[in-house]
C-alpha positions in Angstrom: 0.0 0.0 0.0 1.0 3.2 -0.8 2.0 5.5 2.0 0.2 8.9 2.4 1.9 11.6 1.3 3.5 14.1 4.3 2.2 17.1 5.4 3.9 20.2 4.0 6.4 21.3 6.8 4.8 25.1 7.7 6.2 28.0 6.8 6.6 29.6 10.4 8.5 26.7 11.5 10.5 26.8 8.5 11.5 29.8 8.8 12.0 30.2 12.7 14.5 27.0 12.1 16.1 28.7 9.3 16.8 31.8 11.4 18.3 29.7 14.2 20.4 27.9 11.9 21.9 30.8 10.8 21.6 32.9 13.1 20.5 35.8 11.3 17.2 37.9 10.0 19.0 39.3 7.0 17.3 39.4 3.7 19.3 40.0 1.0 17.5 42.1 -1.8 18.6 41.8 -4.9 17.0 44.2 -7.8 20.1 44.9 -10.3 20.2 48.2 -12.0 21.1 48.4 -15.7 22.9 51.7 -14.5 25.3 49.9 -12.7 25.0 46.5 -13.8 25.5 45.9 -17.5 25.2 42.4 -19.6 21.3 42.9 -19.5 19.6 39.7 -18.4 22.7 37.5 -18.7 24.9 40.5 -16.8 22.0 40.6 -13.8 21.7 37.3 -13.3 25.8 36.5 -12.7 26.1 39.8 -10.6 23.1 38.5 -8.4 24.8 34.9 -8.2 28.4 36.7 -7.1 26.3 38.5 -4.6 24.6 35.9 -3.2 28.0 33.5 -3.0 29.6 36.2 -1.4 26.8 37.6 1.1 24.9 34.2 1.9 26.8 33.4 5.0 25.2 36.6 6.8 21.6 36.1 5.9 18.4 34.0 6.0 16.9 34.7 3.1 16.8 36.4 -0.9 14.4 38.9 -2.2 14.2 38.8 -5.6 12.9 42.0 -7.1 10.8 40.9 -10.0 11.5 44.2 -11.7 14.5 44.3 -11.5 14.2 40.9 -13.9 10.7 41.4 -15.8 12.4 44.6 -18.1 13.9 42.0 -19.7 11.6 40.0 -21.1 11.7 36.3 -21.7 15.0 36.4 -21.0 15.1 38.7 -17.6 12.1 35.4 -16.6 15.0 33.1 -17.5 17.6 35.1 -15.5 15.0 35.0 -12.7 14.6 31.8 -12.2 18.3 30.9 -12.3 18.9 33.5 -9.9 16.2 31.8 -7.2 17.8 28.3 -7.8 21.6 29.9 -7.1 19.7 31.5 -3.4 18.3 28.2 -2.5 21.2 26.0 -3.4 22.6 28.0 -0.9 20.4 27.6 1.6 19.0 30.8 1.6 15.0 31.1 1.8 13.7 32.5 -1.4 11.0 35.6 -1.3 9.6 36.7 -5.0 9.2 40.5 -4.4 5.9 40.5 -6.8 3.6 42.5 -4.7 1.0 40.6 -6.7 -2.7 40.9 -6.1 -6.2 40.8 -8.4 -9.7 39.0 -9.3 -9.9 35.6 -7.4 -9.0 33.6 -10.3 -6.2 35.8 -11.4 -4.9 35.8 -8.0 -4.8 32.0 -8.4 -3.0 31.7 -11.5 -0.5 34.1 -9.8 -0.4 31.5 -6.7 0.3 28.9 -9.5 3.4 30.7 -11.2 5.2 31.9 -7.8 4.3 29.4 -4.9 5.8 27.0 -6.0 9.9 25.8 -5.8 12.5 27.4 -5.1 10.5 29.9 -4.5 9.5 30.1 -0.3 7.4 33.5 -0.4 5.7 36.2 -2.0 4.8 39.4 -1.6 1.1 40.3 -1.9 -0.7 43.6 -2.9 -4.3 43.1 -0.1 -5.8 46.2 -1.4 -8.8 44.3 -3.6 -9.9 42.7 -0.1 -10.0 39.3 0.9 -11.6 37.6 -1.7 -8.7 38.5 -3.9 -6.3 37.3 -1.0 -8.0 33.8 0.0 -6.4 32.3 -3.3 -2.9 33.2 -2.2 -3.8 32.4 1.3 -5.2 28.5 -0.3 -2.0 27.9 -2.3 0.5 28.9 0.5 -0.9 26.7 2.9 -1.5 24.0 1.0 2.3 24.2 -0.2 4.2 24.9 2.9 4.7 28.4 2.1 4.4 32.1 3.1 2.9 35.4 2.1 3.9 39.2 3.1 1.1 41.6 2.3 1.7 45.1 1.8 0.6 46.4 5.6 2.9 49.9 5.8 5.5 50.2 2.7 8.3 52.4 3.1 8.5 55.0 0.5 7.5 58.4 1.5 4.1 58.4 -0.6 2.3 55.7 2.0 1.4 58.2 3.7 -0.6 60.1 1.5 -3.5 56.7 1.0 -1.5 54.1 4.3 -2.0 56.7 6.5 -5.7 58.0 6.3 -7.7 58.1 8.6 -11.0 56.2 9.1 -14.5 57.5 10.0 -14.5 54.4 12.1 -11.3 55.4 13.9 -7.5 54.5 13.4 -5.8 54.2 10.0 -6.4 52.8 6.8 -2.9 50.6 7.6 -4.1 49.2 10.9 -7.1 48.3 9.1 -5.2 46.0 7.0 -2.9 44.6 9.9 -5.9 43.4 11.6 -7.3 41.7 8.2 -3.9 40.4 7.7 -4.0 39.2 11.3 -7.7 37.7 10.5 -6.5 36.0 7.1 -3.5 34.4 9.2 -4.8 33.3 12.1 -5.6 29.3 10.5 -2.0 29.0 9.3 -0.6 29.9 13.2 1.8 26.6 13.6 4.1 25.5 16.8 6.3 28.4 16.1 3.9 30.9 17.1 4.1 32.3 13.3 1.6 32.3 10.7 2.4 31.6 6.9 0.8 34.9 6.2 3.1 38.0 7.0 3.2 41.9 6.8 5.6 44.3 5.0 6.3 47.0 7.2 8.8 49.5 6.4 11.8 50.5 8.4 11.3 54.4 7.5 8.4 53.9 10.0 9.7 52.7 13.4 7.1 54.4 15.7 4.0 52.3 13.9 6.1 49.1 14.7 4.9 48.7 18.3 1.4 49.1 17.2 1.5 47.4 14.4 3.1 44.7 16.6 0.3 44.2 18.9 -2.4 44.3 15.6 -0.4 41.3 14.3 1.3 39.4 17.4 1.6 36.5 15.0 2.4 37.6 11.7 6.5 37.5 10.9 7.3 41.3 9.6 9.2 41.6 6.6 10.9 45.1 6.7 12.8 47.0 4.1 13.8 50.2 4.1 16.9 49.6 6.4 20.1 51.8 4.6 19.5 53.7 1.5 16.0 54.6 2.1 17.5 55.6 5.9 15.6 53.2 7.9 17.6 52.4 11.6 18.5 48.8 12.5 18.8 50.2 15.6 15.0 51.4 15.8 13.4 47.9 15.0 13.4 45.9 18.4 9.5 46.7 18.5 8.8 44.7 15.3 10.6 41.4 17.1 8.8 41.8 20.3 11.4 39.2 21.8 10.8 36.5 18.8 13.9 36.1 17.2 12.0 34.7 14.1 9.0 37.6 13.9 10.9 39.9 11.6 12.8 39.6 8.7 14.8 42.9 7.7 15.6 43.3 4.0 18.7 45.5 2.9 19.4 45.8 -1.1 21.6 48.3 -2.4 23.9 48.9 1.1 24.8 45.0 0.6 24.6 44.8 -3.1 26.7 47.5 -4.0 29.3 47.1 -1.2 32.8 46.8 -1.6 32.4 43.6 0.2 29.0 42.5 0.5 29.6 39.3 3.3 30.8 42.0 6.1 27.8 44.4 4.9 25.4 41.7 5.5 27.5 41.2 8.9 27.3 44.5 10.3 23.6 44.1 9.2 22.8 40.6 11.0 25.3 41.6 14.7 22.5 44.9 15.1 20.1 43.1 14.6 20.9 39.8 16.8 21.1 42.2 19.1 18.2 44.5 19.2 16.3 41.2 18.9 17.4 39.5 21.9 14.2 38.1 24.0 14.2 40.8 27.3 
């Protein structure tokens, strides 16, 4: 008799392991610039795979910037995907920064083309609702996998829609922490972390406490942190003494460091640090 199949392992867990192991809540983000990396697809896809032999050691996890590949074409989708098999080969998570989100049955053929391997994650765009969510909710539970809907980006225009506030009090952004929180909640595993996060930005670091206690479950992935002048320093909030419960994403000040390995370093001791349980 054939035996069941297992149970996909849960992303929380996954990931809470995965940040043990290595001891670190870097993300390295990798979005290549044609300005300063030439070779089009061919030329972004080896100067991702340098950056990610080089860096890996520091950090948890890749973000790959679909943008950054898409202007390509056919070929910048080719680049991609050898790009995410380079980051899990070594041992690096793998997050698809896609900020994808439509119809129900778009969102599902989107749930088709990213959750699936190498890739770990993606990043969702909640602002159709939750019907338009439920599909990427289905597929990344079903698979073992995780989401990280837009909750409070970082650029300086959030605040001009994130930040509004509601005849029924509080902002439009807390609003969508606590359906994040609501959309989450089945996925919860022995970690204490649900498969369905938040993207928080660093540029932000007085919403983190409150955003915190919206979401006491959801793992925070943050960007923001160097070029965009988020604080490393500023983020203990957002870990709330889980060493697992954030996720702090750095592009540009690792990618375009004279030696990316110690940026990711400097990176990963601040934050070990300002995520120590009290």
């Amino acid at each position: 008799m054939t035996e069941p199949a297992a149970p996909p392992s849960q992303f929380g867990s996954r990931l809470s392991a995965a940040v043990s192991a290595r001891r670190s809540q870097v993300v390295v983000g990798l979005d290549p610039d044609p300005a300063r990396v030439p070779g089009g697809a061919a030329g972004a896809a080896d100067f991702c795979r340098r950056v990610i032999i080089s860096a890996a050691p520091a950090c948890v996890a890749a973000k790959l910037q679909l943008a950054g590949f898409e202007r390509f074409g056919a070929d910048g989708w080719r680049a991609f995907e050898e790009v995410a098999a380079v980051a899990a080969d070594a041992g690096l998570l793998v997050i698809a920064d896609a900020k994808r989100g439509d119809v129900d049955v778009t969102s599902r053929a989107y749930a088709d083309a990213f959750l699936r391997p190498p890739i770990d994650a993606l990043t969702v765009n909640p602002s159709l609702g939750g019907d338009a969510v439920a599909p990427f909710v289905a597929a990344a539970e079903a698979g073992g996998r995780g989401l990280f809907a837009l909750v409070r980006t970082s650029n300086p225009g959030a605040t001009e829609l994130q930040d509004l506030p509601l005849a029924s009090g509080g902002l439009w952004h807390e609003e969508v922490a606590r359906r994040v929180a609501e959309w989450g909640a089945p996925s919860v595993d022995a970690s204490g972390l649900s498969a369905v996060g938040a993207v928080v930005g660093a540029t932000v670091p007085q919403r983190m406490a409150a955003l915190r206690a919206l979401m006491p479950h959801q793992v925070f992935l943050i960007p923001g942190v160097g070029a965009q002048g988020g604080r490393p320093e500023d983020l203990g909030p957002a870990f709330a003494g889980s060493r697992a419960g954030a996720l702090v994403s750095a592009s540009r000040s690792i990618i375009y460091a004279d030696d990316p390995l110690a940026a990711a370093e400097d990176l990963r001791e601040t934050l070990w640090a300002v995520s120590a349980p009290a």
